[in-house]
Backbone bond lengths (Angstrom), bond angles and torsions (degrees), N, CA, C in turn:
res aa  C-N    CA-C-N  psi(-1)  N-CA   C-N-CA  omega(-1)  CA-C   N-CA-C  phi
1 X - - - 1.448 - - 1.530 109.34 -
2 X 1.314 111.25 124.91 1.700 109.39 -175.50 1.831 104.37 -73.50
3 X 0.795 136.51 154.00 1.631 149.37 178.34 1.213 118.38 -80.66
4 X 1.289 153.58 111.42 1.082 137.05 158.75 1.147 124.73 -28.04
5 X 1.148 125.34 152.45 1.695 129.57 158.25 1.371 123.73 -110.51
6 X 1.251 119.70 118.61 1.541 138.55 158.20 1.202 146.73 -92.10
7 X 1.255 106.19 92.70 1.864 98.17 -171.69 1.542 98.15 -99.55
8 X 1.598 94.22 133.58 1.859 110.96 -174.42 1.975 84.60 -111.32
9 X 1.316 103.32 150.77 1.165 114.02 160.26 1.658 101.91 -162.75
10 X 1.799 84.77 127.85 1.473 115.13 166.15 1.664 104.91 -157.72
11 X 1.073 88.63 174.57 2.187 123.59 176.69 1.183 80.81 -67.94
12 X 1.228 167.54 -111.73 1.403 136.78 -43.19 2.099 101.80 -152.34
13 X 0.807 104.55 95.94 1.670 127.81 -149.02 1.513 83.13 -64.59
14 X 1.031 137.72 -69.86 1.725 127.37 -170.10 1.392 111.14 -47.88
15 X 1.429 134.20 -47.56 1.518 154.37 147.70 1.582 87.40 10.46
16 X 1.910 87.87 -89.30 1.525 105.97 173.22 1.134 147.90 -18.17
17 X 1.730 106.38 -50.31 1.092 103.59 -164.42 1.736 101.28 -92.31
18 X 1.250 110.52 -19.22 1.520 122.48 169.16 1.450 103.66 -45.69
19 X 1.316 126.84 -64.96 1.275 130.29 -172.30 1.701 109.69 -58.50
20 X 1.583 113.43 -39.72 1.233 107.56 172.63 1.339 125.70 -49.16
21 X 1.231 115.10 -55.14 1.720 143.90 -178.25 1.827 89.22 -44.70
22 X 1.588 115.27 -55.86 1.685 112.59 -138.12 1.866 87.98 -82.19
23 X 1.363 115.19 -46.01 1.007 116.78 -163.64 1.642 129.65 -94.81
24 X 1.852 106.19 -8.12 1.718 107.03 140.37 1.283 111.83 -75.27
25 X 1.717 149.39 -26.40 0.924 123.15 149.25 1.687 150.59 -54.84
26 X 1.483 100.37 15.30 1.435 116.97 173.14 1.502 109.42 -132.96
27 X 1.437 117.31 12.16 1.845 131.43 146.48 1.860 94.16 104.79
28 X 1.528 115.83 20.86 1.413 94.16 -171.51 1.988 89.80 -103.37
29 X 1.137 88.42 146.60 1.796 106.19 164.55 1.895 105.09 -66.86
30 X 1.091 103.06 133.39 1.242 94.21 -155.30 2.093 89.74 -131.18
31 X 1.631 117.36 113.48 1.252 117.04 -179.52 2.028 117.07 -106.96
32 X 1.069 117.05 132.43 1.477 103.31 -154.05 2.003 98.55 -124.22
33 X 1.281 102.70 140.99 1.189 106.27 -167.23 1.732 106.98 -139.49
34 X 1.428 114.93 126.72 1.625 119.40 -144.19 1.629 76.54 -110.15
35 X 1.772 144.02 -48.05 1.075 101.35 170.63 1.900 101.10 -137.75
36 X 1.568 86.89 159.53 1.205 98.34 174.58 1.476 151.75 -17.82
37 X 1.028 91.31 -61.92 1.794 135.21 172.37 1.997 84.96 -49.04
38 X 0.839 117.86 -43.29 1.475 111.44 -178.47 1.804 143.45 -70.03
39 X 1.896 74.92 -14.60 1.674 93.68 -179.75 1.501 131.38 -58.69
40 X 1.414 121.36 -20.65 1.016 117.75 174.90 1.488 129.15 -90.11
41 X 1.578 98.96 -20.60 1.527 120.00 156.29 1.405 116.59 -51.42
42 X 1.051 114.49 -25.61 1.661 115.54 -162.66 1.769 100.62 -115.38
43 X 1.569 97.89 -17.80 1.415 98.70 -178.61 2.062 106.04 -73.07
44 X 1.324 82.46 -31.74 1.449 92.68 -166.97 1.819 121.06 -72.95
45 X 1.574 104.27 -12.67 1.039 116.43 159.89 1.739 127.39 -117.62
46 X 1.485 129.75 19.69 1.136 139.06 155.90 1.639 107.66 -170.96
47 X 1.250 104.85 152.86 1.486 116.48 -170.55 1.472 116.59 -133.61
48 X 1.304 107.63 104.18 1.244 129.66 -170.64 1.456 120.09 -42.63
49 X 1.309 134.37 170.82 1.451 126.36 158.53 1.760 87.56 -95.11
50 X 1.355 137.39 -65.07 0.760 137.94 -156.94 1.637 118.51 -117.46
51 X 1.544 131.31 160.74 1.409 120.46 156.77 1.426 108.11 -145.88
52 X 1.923 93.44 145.75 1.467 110.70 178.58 1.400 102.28 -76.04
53 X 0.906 137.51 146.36 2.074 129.78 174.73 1.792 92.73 -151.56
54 X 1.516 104.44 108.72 1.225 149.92 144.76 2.239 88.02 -18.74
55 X 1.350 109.26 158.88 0.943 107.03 160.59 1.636 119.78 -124.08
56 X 1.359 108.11 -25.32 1.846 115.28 178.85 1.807 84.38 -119.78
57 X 1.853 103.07 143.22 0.699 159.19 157.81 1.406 125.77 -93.47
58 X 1.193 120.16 140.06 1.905 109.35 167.04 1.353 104.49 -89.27
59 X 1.221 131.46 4.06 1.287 125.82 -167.70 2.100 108.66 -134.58
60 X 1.174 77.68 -58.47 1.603 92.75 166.65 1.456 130.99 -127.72
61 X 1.525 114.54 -165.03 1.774 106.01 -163.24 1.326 106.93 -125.56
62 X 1.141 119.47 148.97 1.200 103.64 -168.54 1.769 112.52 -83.74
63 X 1.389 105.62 -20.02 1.346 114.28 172.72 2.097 105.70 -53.23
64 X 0.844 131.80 -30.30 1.077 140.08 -168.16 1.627 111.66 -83.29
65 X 1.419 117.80 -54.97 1.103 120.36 161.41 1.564 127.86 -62.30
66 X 1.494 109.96 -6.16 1.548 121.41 174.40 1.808 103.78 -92.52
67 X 1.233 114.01 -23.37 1.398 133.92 177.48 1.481 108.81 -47.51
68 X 1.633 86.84 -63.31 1.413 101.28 -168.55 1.519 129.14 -99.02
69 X 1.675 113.00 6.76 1.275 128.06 142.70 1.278 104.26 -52.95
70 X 1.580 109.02 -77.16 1.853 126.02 -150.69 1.502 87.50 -47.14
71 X 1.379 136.56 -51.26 1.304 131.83 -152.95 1.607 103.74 -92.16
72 X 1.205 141.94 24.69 1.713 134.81 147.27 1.031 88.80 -110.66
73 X 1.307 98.61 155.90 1.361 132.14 -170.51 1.503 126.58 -74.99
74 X 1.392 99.36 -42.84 1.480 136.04 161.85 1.631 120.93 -49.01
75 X 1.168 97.05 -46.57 1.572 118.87 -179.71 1.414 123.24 -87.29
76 X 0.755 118.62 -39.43 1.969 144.30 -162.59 1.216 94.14 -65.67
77 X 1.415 137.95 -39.15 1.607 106.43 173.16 1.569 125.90 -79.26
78 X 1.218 108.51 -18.77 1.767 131.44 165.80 1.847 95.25 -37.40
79 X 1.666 83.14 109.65 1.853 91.15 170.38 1.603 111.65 -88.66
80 X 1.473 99.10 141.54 1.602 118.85 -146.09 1.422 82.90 -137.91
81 X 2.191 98.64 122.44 1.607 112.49 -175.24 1.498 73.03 -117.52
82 X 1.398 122.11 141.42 1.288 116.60 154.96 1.351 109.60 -114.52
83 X 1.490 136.50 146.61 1.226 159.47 178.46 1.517 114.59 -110.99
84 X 1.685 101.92 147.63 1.404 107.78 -162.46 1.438 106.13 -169.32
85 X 1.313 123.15 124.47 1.377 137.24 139.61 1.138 144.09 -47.94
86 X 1.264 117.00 -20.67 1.060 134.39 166.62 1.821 126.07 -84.56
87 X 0.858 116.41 121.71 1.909 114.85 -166.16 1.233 89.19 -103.54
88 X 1.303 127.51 25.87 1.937 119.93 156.97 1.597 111.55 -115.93
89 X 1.039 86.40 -9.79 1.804 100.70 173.29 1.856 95.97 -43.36
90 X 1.037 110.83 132.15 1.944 116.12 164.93 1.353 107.37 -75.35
91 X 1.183 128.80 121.32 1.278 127.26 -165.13 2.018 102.77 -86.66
92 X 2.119 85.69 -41.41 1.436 96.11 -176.73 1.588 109.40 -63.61
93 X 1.048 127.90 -9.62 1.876 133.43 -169.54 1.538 78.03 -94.84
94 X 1.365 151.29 -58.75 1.267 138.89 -133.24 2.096 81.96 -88.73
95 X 1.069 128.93 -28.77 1.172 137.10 -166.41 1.994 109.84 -71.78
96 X 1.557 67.51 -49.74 2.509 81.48 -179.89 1.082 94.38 -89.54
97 X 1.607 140.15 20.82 1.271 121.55 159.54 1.572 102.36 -126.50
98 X 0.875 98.88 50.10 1.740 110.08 177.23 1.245 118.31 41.07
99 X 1.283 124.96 42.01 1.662 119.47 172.88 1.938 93.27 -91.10
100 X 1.309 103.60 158.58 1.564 118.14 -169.01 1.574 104.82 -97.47
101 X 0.883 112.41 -15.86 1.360 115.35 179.64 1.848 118.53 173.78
102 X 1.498 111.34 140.31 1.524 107.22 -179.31 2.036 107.47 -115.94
103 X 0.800 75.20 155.41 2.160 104.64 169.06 1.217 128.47 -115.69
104 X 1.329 127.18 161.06 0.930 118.43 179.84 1.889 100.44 -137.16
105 X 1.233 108.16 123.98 1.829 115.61 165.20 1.495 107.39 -75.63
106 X 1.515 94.87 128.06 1.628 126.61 23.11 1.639 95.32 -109.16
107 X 1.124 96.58 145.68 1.322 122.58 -173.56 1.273 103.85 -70.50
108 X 1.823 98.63 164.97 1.858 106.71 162.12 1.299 77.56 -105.51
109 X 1.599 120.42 156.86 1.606 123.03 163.29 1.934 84.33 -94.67
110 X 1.271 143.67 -51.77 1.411 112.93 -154.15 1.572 99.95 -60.33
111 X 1.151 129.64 9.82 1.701 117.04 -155.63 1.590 82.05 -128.14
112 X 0.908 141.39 -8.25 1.802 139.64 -163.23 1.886 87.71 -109.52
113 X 1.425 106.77 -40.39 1.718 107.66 -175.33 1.406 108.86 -73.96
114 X 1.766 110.44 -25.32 1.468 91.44 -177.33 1.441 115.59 -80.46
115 X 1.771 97.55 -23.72 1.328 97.35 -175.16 1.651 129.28 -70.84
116 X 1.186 119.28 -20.93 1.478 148.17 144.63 1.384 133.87 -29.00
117 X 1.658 95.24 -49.91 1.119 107.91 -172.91 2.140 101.46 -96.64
118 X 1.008 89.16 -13.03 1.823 109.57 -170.82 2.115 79.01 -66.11
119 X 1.384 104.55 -67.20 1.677 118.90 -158.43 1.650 81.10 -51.92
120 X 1.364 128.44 -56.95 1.649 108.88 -154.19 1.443 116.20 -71.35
């Protein structure tokens, strides 16, 4: 059985590794990215079925890096859950900018897996 692939990207390295732990225990390959600025590096050497995308950054936004997925060509069908701490976050802006679905931290992981597995 081939594995899914998941690239999560956020700041916050334990976050991560939580998601690693929850979601190789449900058979997906799981790729983790601490900052942004790195995604296309990593895009350019494996290609996800899916990605977790963080919404605040200390540096950058996550709205921005969803920008510039949706807009390559290459990338743009890659379903994009974005996650957020923040309950002022616009859910409808994360929606007209083509993200596939949003969350809110702290997460349920059985409710983040169904939703995951809902996108694949």
């Amino acid at each position: 059985m081939v594995r899914k692939k998941l690239l999560v990207v956020d700041d916050d390295a334990t976050f991560l590794d939580s998601i690693d732990i929850f979601f190789s225990g449900q058979g997906f390959s799981v790729i983790k990215l601490l900052n942004p600025r790195n995604i296309f590096n990593v895009l350019k050497e494996e290609i996800p079925d899916i990605i977790l995308l963080d919404v605040c950054f200390s540096e950058d936004n996550g709205f921005d890096v969803l920008n510039k997925l949706k807009s390559h060509y290459q990338f743009s069908n890659i379903p994009v859950v974005m996650m957020t701490a923040d309950v002022t976050v616009h859910v409808d802006k994360a929606f007209a900018q083509g993200v596939d679905d949003c969350i809110f931290k702290p997460i349920n992981v059985e409710d983040v897996i169904k939703r995951v597995t809902r996108l694949l």
